[in-house]
C-alpha positions in Angstrom: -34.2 -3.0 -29.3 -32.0 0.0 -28.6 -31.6 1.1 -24.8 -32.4 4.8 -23.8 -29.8 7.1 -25.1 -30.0 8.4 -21.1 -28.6 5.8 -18.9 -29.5 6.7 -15.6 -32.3 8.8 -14.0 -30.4 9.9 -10.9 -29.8 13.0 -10.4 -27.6 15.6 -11.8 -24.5 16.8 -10.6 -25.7 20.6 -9.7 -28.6 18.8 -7.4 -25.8 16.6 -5.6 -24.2 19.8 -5.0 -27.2 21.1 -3.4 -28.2 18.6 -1.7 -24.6 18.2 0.1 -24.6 21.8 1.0 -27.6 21.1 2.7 -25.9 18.5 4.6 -23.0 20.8 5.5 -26.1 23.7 6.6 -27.9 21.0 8.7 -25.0 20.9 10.9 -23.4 17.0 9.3 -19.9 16.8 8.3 -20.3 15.0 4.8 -18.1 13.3 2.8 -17.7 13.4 -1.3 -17.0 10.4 -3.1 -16.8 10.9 -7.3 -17.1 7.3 -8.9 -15.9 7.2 -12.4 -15.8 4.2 -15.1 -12.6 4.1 -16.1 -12.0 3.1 -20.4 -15.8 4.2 -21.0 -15.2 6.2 -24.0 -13.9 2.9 -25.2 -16.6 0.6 -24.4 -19.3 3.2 -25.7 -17.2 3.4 -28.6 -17.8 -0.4 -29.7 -21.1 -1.0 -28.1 -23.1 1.9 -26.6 -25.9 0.3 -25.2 -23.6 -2.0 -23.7 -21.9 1.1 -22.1 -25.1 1.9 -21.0 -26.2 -0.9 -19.7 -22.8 -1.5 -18.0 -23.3 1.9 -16.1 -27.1 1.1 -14.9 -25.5 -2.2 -13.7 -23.2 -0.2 -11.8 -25.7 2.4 -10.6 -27.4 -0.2 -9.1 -24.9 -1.7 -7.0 -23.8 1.8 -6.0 -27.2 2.3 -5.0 -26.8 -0.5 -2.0 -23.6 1.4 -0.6 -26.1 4.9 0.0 -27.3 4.8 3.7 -29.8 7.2 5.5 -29.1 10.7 4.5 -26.5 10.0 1.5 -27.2 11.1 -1.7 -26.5 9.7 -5.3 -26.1 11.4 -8.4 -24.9 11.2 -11.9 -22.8 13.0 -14.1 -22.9 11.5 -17.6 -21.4 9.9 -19.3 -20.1 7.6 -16.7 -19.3 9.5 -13.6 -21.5 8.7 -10.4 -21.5 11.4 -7.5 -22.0 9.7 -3.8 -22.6 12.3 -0.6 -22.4 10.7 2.5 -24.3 12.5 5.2 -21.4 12.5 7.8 -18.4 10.5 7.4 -15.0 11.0 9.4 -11.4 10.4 7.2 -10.6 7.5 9.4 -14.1 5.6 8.5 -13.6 5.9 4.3 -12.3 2.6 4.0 -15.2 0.7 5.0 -17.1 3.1 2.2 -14.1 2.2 -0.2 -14.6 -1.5 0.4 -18.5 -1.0 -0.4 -17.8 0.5 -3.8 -14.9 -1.7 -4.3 -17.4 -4.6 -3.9 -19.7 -3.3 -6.0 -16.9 -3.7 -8.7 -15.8 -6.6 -7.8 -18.4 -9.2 -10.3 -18.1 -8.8 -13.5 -20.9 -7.5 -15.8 -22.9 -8.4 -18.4 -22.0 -6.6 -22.0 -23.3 -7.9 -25.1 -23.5 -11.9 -23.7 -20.0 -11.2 -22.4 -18.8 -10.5 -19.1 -16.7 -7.6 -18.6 -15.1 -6.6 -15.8 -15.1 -3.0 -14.6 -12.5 -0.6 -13.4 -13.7 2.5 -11.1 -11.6 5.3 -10.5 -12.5 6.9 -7.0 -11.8 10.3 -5.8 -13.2 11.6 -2.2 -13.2 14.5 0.0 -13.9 14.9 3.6 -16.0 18.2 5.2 -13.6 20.6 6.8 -15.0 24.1 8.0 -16.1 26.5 5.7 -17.1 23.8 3.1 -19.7 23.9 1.0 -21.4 21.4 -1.1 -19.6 22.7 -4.0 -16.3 22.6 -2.8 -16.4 19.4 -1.7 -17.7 17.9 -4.7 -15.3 19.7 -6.7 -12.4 18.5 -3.9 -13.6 14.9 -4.9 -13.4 15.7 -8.6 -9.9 17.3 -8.4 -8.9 13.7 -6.4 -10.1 11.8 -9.1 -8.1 12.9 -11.8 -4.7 12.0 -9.4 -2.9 8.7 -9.7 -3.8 6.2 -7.5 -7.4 6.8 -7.4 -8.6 3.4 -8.8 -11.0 1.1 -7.0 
């Protein structure tokens, strides 16, 4: 039986946005992570449920790194958005190591197991941000080198 042709339910980027901004207006100093799938075009190419699949597997072990007040979104066709309600520079790598763990087992694709590579981009509140800007500082970080969980 063929999956959904939407893989996730989360949502969308423009509510992330809003819902970061109303982080920043309530006074928190949030934090922007942008979680991509890296080679998805590839893997939907040769089995799109699979890529599907592969990306609710993924949602759901991002799911376990949201705490309190943080918010997760989806951008499709592989691109998760996660909005920590107040996060600090120096305390990133503990939310790095969370989505890196999530990573870190392979998953399921077809009978095989695959293992996935993120790419990770972030930003960190400064004043005059807005939900928008950080989001679209995280996406601008993505697309540098070096950005892979």
């Amino acid at each position: 039986m063929a999956e959904s042709s939407e893989p996730s339910k989360l949502p969308r980027r423009d509510a992330v946005v809003d819902q970061v901004h109303d982080l920043v207006r309530n006074g928190l100093s949030p934090a922007v992570f942008v979680v991509e799938i890296a080679g998805f075009d590839g893997l939907a190419g040769s089995d799109l449920d699979g890529a599907h699949q592969a990306v609710r597997e993924v949602e759901a072990r991002l799911d376990r790194v949201v705490r309190g007040r943080d918010v997760l979104g989806f951008e499709p066709p592989a691109r998760f958005l996660l909005g920590c309600s107040s996060l600090q520079p120096d305390a990133a790598g503990g939310v790095l190591e969370r989505i890196r763990g999530g990573a870190a087992f392979p998953v399921e694709v077809g009978g095989d197991a695959i293992s996935l590579v993120l790419d990770v981009g972030m930003a960190f509140f400064a004043d005059g941000a807005t939900g928008a800007s950080l989001v679209e500082a995280a996406e601008t970080d993505l697309g540098r080198a070096g950005s892979t969980a």
